[in-house]
MOPAC internal coordinates of N, CA, C and O (Angstrom, degrees):
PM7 1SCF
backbone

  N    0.0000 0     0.00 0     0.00 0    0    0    0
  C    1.4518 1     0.00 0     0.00 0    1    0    0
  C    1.5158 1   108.31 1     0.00 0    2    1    0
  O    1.2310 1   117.07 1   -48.09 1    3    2    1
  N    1.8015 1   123.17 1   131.91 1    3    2    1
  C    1.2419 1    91.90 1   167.27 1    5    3    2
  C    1.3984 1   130.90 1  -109.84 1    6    5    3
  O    1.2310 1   126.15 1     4.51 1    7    6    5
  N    1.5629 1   105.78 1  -175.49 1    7    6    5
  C    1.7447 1   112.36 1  -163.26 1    9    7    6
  C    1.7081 1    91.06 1   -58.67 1   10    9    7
  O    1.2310 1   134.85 1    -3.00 1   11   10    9
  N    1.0238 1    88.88 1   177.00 1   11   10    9
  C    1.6617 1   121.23 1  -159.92 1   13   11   10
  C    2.0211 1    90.44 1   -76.47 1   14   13   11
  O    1.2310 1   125.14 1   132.16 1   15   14   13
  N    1.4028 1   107.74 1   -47.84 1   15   14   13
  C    1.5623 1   120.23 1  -165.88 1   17   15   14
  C    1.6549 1   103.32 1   -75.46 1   18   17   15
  O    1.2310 1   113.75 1   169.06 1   19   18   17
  N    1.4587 1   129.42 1   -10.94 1   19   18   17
  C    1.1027 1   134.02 1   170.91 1   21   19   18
  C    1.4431 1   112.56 1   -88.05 1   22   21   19
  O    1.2310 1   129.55 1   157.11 1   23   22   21
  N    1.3303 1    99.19 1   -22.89 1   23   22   21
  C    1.6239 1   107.08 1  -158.93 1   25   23   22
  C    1.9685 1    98.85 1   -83.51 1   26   25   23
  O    1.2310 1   124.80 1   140.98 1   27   26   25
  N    1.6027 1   108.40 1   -39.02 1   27   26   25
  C    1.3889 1   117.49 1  -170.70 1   29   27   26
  C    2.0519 1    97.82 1   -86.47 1   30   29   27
  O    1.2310 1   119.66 1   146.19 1   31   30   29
  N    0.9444 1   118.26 1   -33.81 1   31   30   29
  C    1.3471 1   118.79 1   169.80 1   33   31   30
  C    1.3931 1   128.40 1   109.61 1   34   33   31
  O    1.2310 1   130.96 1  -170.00 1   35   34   33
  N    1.9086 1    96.45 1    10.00 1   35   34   33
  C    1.7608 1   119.07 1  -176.38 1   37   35   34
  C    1.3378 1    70.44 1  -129.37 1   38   37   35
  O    1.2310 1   141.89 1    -2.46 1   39   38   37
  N    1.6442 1    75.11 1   177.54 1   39   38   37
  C    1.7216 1   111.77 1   172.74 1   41   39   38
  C    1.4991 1    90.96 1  -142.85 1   42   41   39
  O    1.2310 1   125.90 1   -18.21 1   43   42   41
  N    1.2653 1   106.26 1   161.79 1   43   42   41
  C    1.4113 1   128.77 1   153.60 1   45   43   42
  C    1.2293 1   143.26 1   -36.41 1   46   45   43
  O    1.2310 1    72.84 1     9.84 1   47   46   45
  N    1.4658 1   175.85 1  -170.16 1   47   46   45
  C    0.9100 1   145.90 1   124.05 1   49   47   46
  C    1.2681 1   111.56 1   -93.95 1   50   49   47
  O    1.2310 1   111.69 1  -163.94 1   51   50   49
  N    1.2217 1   133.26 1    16.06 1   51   50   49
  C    1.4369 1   151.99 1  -160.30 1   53   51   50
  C    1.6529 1    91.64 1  -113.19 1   54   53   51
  O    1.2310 1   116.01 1   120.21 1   55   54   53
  N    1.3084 1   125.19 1   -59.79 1   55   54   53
  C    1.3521 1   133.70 1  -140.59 1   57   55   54
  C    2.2533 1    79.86 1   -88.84 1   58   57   55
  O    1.2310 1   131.52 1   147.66 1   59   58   57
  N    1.3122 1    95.36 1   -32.34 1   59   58   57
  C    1.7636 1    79.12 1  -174.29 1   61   59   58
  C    1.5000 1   122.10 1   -73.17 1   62   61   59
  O    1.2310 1   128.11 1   145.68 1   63   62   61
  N    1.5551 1   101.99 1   -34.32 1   63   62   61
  C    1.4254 1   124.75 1   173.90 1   65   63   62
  C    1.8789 1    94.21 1   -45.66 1   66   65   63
  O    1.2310 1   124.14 1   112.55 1   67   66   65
  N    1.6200 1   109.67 1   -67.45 1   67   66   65
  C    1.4628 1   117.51 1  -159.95 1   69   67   66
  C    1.3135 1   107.79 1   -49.98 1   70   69   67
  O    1.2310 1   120.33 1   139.42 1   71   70   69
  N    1.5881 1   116.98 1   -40.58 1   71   70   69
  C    1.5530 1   126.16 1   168.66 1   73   71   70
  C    1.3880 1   120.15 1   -44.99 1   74   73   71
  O    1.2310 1   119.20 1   134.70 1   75   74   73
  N    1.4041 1   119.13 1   -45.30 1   75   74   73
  C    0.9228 1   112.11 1  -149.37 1   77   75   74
  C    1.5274 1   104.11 1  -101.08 1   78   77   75
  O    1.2310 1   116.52 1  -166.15 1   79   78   77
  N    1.5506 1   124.23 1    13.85 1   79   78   77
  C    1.4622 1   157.07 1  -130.54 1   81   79   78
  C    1.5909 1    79.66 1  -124.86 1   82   81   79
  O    1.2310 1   131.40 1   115.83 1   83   82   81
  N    1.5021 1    95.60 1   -64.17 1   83   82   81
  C    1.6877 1   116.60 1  -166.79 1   85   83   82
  C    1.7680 1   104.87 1   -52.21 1   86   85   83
  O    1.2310 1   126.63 1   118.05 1   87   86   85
  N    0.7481 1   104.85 1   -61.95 1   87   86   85
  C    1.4440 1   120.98 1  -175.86 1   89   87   86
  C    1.5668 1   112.37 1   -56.37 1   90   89   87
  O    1.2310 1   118.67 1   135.69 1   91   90   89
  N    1.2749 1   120.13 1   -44.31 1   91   90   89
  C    1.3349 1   112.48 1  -174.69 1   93   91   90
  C    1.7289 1   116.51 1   -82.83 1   94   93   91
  O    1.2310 1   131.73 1   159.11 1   95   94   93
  N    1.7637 1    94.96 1   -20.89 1   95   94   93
  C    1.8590 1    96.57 1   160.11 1   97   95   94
  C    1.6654 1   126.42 1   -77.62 1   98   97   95
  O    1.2310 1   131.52 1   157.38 1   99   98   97
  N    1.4876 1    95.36 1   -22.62 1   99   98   97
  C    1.6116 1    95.87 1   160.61 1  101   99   98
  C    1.1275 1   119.77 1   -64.79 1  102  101   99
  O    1.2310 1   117.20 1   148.98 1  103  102  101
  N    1.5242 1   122.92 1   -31.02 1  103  102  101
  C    1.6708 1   120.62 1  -154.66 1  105  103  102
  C    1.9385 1    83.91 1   -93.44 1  106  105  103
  O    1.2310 1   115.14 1   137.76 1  107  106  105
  N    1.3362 1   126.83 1   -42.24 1  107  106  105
  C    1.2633 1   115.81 1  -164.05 1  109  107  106
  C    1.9880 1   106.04 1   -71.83 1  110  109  107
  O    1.2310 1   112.17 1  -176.43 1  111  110  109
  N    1.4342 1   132.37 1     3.57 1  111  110  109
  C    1.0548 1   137.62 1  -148.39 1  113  111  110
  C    1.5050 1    76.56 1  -101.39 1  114  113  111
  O    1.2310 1   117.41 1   -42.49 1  115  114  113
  N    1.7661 1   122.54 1   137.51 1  115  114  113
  C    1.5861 1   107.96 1   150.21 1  117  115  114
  C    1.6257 1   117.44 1   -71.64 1  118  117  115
  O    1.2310 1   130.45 1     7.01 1  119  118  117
  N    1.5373 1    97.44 1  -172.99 1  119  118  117
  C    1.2883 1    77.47 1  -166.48 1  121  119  118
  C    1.7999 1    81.57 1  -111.92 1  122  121  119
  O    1.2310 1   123.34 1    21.57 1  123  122  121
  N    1.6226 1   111.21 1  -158.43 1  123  122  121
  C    1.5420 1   111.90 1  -160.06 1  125  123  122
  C    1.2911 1   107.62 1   -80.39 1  126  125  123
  O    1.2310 1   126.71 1   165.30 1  127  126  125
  N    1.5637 1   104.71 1   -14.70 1  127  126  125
  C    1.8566 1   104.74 1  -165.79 1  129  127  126
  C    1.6289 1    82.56 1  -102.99 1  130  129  127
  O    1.2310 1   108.58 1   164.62 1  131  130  129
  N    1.2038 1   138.96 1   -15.38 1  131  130  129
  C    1.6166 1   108.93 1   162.87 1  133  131  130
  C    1.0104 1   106.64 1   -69.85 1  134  133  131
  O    1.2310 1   121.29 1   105.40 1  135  134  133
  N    1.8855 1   115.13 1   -74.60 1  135  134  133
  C    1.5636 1   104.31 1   166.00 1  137  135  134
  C    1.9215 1   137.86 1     5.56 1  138  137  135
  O    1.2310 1   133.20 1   122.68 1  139  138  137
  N    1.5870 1    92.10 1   -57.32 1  139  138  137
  C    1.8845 1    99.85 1  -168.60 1  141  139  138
  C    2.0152 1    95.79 1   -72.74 1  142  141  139
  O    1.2310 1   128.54 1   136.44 1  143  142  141
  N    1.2322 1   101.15 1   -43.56 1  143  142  141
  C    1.5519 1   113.73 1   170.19 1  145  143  142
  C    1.2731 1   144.66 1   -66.44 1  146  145  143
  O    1.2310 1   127.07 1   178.88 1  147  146  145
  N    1.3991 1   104.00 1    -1.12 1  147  146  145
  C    1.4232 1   146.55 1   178.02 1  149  147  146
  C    2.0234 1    92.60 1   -92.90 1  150  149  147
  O    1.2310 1   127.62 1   118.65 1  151  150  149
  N    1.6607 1   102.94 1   -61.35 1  151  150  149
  C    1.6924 1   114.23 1  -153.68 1  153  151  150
  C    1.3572 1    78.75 1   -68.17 1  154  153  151
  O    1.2310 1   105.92 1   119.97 1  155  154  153
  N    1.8715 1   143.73 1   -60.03 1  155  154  153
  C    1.1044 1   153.07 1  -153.99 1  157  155  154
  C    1.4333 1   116.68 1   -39.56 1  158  157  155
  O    1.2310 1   133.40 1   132.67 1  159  158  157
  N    1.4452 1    91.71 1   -47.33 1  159  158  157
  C    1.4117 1   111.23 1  -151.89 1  161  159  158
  C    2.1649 1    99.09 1   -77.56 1  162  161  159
  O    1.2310 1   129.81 1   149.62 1  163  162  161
  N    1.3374 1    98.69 1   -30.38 1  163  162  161
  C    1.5252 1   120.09 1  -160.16 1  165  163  162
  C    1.6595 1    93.41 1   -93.00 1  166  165  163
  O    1.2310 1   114.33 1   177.14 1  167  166  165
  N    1.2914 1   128.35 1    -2.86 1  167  166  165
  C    1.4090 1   119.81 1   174.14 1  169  167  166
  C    1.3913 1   111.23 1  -127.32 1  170  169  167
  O    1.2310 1   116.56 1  -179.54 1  171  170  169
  N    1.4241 1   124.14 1     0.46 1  171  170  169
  C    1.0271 1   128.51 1   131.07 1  173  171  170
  C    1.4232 1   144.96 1   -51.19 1  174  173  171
  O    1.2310 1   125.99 1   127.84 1  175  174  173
  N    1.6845 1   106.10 1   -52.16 1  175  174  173
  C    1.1852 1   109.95 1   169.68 1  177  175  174
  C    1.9394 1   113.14 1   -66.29 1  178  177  175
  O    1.2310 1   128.19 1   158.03 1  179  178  177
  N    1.5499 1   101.83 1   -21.97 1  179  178  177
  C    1.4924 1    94.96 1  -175.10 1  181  179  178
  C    1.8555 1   109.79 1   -74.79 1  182  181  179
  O    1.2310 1   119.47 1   147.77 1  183  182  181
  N    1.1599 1   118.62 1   -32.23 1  183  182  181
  C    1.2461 1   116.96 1   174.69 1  185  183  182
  C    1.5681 1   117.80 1   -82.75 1  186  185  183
  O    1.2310 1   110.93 1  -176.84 1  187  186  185
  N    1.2259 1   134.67 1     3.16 1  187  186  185
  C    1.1896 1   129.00 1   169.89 1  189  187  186
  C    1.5171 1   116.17 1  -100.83 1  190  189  187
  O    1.2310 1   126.11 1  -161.66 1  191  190  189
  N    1.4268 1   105.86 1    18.34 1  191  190  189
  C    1.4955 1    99.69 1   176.58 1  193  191  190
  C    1.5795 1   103.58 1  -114.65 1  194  193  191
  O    1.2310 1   132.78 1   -48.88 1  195  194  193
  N    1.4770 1    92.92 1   131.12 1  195  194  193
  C    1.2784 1   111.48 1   165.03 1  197  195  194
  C    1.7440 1   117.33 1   -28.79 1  198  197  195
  O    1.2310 1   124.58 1   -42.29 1  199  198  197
  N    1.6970 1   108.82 1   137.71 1  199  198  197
  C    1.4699 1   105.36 1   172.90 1  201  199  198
  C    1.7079 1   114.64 1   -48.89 1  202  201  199
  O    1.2310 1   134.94 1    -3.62 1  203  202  201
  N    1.3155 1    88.70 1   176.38 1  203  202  201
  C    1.5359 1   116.91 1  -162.40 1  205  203  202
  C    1.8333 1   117.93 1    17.91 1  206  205  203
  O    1.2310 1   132.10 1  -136.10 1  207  206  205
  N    1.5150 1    94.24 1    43.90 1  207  206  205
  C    1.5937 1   102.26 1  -162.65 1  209  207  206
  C    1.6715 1    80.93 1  -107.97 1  210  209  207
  O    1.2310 1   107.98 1   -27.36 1  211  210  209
  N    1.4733 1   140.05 1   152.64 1  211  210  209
  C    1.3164 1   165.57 1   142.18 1  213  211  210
  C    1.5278 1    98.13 1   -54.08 1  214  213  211
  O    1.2310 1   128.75 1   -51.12 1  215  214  213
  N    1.6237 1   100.76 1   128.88 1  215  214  213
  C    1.8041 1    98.27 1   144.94 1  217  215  214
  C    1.7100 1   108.47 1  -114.50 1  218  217  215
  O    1.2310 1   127.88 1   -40.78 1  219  218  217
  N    1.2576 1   102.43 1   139.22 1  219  218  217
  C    1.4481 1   115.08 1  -162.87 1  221  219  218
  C    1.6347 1    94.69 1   -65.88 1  222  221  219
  O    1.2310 1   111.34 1   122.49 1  223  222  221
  N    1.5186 1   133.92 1   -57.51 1  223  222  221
  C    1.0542 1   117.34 1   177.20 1  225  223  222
  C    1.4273 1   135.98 1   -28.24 1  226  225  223
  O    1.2310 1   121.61 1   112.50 1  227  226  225
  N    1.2858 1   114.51 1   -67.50 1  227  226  225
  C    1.0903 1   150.81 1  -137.06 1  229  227  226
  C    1.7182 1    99.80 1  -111.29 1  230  229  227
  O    1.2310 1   116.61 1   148.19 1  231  230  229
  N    1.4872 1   124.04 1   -31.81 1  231  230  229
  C    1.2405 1   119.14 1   178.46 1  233  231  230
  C    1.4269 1   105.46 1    53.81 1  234  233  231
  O    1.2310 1   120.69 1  -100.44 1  235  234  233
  N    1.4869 1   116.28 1    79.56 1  235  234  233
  C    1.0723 1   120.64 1  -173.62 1  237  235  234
  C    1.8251 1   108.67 1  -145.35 1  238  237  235
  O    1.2310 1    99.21 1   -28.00 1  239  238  237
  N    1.0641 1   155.03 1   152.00 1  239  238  237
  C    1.0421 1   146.39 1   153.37 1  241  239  238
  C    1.6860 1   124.60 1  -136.30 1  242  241  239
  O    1.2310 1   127.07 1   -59.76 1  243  242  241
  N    1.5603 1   104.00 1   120.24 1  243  242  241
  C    1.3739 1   105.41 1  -163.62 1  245  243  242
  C    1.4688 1   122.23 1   -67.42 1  246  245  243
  O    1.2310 1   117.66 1   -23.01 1  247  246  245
  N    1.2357 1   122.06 1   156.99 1  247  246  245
  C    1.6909 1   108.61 1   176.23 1  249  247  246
  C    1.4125 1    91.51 1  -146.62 1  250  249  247
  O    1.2310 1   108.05 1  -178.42 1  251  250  249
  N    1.1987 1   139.93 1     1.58 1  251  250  249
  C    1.4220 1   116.45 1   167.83 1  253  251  250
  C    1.9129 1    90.79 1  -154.82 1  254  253  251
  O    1.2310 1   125.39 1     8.07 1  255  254  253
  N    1.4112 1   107.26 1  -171.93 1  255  254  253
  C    1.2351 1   114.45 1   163.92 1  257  255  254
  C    1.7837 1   122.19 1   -40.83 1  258  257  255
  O    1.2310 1   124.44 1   109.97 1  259  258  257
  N    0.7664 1   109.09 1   -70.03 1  259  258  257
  C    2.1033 1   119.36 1  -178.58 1  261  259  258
  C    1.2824 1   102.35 1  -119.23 1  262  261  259
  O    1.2310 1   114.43 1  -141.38 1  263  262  261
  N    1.8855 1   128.16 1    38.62 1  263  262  261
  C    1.2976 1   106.74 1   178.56 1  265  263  262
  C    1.7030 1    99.85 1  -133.86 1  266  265  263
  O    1.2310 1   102.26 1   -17.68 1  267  266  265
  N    0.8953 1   150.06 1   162.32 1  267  266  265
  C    1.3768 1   150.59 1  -152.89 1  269  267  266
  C    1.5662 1   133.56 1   177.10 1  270  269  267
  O    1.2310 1   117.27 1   -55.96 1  271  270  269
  N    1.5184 1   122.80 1   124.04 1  271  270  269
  C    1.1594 1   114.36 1  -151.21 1  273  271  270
  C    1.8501 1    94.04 1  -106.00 1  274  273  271
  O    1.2310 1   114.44 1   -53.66 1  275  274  273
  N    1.1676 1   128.13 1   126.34 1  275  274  273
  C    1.4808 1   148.07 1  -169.44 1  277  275  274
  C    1.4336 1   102.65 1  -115.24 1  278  277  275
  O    1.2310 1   123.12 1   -59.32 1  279  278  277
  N    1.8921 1   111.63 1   120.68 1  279  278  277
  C    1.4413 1    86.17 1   146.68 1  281  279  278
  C    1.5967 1   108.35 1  -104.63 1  282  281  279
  O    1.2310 1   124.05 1    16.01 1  283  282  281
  N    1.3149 1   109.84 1  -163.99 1  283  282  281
  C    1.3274 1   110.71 1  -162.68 1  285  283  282
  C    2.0537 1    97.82 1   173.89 1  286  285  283
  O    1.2310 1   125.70 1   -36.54 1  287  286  285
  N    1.3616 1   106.65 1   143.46 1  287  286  285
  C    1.4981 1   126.07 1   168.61 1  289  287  286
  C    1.1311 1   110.11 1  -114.44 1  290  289  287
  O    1.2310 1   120.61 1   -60.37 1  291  290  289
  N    1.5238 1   116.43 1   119.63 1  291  290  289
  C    1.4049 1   133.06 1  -170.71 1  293  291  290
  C    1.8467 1   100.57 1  -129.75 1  294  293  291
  O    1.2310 1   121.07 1   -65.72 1  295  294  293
  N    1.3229 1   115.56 1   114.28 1  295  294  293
  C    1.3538 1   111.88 1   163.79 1  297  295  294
  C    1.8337 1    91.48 1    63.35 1  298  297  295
  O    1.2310 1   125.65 1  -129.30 1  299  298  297
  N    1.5072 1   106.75 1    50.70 1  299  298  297
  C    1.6733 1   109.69 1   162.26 1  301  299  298
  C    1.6559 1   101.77 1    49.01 1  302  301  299
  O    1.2310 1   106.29 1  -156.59 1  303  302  301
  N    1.1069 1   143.08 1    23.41 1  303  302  301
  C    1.3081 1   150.19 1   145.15 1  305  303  302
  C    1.3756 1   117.12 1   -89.55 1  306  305  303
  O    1.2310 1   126.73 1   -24.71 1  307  306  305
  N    1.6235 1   104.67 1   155.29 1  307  306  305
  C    1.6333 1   110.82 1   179.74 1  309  307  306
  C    1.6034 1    89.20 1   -93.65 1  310  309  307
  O    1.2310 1   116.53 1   -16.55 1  311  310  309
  N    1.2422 1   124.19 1   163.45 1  311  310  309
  C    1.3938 1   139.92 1   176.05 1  313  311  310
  C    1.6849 1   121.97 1  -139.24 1  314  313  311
  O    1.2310 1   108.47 1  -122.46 1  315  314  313
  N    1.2841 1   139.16 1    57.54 1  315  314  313
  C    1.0769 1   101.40 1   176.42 1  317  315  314
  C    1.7361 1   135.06 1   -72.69 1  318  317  315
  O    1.2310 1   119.70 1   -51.12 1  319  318  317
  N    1.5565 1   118.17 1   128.88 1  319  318  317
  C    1.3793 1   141.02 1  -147.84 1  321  319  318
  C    1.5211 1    89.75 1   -81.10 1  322  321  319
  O    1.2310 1   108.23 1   -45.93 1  323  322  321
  N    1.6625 1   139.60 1   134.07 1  323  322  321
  C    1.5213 1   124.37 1   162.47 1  325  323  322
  C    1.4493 1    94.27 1  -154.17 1  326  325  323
  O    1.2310 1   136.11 1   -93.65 1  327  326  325
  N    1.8003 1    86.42 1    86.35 1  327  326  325
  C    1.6266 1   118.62 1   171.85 1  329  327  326
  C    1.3363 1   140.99 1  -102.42 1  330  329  327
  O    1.2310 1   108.05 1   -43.80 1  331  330  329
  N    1.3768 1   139.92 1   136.20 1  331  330  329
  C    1.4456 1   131.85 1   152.12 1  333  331  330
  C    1.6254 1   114.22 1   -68.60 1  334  333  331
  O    1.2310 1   122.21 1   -41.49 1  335  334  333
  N    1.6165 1   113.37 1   138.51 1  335  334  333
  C    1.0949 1   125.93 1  -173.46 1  337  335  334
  C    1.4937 1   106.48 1  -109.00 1  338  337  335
  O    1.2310 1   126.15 1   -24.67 1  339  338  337
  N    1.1672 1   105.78 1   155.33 1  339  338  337
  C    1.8325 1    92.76 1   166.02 1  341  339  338
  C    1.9361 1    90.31 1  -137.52 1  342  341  339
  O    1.2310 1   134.71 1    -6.96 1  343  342  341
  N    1.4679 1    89.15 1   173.04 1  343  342  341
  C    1.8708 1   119.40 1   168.70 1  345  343  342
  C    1.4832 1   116.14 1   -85.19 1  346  345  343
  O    1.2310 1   125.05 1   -70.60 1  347  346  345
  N    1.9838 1   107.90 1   109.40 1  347  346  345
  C    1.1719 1    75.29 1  -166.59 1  349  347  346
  C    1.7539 1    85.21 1   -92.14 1  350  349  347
  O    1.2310 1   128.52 1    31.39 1  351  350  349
  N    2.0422 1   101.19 1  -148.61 1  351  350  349
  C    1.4970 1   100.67 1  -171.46 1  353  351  350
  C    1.7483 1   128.33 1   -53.88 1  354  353  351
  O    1.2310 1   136.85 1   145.20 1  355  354  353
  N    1.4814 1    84.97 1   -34.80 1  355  354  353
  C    1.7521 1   101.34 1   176.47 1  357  355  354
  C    1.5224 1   102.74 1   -60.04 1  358  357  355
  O    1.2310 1   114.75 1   146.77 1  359  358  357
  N    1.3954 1   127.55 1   -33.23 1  359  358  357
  C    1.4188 1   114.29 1  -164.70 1  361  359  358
  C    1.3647 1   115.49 1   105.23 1  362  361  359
  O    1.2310 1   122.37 1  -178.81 1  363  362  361
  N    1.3568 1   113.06 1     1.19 1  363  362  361
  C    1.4845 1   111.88 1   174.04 1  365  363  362
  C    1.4876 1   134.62 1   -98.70 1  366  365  363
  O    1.2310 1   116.29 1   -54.86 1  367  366  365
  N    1.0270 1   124.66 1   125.14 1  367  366  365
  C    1.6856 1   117.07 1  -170.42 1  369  367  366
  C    1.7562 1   111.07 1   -41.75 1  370  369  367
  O    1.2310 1   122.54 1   -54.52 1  371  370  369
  N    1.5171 1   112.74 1   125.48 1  371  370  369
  C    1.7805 1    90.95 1   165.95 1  373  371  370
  C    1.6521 1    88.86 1  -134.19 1  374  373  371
  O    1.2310 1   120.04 1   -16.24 1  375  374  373
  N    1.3609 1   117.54 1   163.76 1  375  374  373
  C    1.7527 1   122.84 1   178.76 1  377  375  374
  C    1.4268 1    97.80 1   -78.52 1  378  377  375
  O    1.2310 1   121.43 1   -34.18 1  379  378  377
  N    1.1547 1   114.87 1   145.82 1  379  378  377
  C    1.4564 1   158.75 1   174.17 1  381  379  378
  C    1.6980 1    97.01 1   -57.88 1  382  381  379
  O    1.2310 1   133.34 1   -20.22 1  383  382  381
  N    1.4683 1    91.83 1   159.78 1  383  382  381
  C    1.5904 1    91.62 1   147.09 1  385  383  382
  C    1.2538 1   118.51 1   -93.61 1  386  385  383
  O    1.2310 1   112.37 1   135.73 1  387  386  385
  N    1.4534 1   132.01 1   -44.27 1  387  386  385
  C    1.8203 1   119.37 1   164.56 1  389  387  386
  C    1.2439 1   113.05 1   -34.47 1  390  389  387
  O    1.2310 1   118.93 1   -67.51 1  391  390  389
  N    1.5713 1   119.65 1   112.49 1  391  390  389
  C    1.7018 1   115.23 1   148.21 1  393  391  390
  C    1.3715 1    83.24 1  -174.56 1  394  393  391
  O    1.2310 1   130.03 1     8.91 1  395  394  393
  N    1.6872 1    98.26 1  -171.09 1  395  394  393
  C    1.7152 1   123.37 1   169.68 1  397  395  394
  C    1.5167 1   108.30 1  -120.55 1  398  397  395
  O    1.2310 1   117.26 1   -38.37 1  399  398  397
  N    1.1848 1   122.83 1   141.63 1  399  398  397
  C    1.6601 1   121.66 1   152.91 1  401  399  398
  C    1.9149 1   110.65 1   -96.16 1  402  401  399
  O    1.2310 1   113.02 1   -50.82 1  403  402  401
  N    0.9406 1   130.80 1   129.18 1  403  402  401
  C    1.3074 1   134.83 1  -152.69 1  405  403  402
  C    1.7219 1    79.42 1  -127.94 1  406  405  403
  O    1.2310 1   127.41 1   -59.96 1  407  406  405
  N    1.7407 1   103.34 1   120.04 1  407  406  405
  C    1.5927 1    91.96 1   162.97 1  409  407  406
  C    1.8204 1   105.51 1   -76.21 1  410  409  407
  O    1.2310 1   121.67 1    22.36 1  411  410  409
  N    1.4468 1   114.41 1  -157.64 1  411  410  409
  C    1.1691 1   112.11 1  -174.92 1  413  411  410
  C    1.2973 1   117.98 1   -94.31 1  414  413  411
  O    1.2310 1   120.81 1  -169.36 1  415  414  413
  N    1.3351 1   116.05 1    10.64 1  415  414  413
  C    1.6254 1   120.05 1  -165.21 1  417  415  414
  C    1.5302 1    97.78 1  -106.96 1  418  417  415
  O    1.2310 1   114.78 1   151.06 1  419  418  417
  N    1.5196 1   127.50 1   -28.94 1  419  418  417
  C    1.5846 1   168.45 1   164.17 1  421  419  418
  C    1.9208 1    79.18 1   -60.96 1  422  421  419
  O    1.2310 1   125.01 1    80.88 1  423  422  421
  N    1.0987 1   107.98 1   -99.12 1  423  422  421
  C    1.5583 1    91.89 1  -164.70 1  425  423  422
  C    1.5799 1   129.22 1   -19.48 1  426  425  423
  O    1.2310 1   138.93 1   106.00 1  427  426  425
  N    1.4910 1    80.90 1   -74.00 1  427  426  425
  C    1.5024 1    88.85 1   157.01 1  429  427  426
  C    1.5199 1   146.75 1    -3.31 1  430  429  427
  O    1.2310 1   132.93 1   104.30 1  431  430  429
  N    1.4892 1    92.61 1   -75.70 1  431  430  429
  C    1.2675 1   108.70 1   174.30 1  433  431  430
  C    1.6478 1   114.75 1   -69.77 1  434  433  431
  O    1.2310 1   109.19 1   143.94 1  435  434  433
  N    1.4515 1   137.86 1   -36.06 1  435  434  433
  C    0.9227 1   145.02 1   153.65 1  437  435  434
  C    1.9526 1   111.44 1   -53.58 1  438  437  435
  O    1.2310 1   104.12 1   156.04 1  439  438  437
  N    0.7342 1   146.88 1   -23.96 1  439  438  437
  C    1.3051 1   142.63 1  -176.55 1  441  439  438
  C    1.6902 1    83.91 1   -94.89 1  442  441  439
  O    1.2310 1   110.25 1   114.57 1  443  442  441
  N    1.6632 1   135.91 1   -65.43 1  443  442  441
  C    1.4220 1    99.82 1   175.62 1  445  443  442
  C    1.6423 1   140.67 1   -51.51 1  446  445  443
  O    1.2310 1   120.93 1  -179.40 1  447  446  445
  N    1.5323 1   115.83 1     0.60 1  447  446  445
  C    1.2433 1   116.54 1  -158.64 1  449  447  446
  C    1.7546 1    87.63 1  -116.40 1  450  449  447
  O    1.2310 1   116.55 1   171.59 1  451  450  449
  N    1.1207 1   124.16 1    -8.41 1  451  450  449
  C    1.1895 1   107.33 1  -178.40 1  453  451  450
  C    1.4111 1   125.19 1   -53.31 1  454  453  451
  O    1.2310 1   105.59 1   145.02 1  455  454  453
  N    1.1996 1   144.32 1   -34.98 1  455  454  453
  C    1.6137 1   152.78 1   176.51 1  457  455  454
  C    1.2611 1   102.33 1   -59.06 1  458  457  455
  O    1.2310 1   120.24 1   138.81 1  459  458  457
  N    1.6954 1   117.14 1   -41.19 1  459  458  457
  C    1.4909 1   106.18 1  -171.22 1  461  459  458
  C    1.7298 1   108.44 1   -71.92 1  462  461  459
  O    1.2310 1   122.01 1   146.96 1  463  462  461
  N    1.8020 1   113.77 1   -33.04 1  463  462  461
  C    1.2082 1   117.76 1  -168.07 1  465  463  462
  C    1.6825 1   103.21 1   -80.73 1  466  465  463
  O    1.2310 1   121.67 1   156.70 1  467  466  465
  N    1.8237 1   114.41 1   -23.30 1  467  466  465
  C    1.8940 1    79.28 1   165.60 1  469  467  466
  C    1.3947 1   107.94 1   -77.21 1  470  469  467
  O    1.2310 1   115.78 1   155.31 1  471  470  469
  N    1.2619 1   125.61 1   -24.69 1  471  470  469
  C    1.4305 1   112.66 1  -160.56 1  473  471  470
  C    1.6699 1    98.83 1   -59.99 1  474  473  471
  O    1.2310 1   116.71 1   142.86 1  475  474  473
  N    1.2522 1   123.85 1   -37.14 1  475  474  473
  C    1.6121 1   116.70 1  -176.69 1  477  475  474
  C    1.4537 1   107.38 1   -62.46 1  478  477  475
  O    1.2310 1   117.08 1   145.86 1  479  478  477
  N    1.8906 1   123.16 1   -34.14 1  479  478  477
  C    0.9485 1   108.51 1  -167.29 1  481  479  478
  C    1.2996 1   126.09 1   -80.14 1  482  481  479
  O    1.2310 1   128.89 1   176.05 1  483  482  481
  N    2.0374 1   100.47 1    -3.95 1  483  482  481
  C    1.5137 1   103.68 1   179.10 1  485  483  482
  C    1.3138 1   126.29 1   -72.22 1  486  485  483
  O    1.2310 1   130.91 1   154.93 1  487  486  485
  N    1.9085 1    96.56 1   -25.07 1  487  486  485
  C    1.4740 1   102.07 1  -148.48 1  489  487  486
  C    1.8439 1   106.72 1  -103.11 1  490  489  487
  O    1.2310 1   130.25 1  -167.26 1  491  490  489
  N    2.2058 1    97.83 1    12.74 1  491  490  489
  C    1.5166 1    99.81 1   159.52 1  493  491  490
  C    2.0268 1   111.28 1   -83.07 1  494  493  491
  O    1.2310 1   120.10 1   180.00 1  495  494  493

């Protein structure tokens, strides 16, 4: 059916302005294949860094092949993240379900216990 402003054979100068509003937020939007090339580009750089190396973006630090220690504030909490990641189809890093979120009191306590946990791991 059409609008009412098609039907009389003007438009508004309101309704052209709004159009033309419309149009220039479409054109400033990327589109999905920049977008995927945008995610591509940003999970690339995260896997080419050497272990226990930081990526500044992403605040990430690797410790194995697809596994990575993140911090991160969730719900005004500290979190440190110590996850496996996988590839998804696009090619972009997303977290796994294997990992732990350690609040910061949890970190903590694990960074004091570390000496006791190599000493266990020497004496397998």
């Amino acid at each position: 059916m059409p609008k009412a402003e098609e039907l009389m054979g003007t438009s508004s100068p309101e309704s052209s302005l709004e159009e033309e509003a419309r149009k220039k937020r479409k054109k400033e939007m990327p589109s999905k294949s920049e977008k995927r090339l945008k995610m591509e580009a940003k999970s690339s750089k995260v896997t080419e860094e050497p272990m226990g190396q930081s990526t500044e973006e992403e605040g990430m630090f690797q410790v194995g092949k697809m596994r990575y220690v993140r911090v991160s504030c969730f719900k005004g909490k500290v979190l440190v993240d110590i996850r496996e990641f996988y590839t998804d189809k696009e090619g972009s890093l997303k977290p796994g379900r294997k990992g732990i979120a350690l609040s910061a009191e949890q970190w903590n306590q694990l960074k004091e216990i570390i000496p006791e946990i190599d000493a266990a791991v020497k004496n397998l």
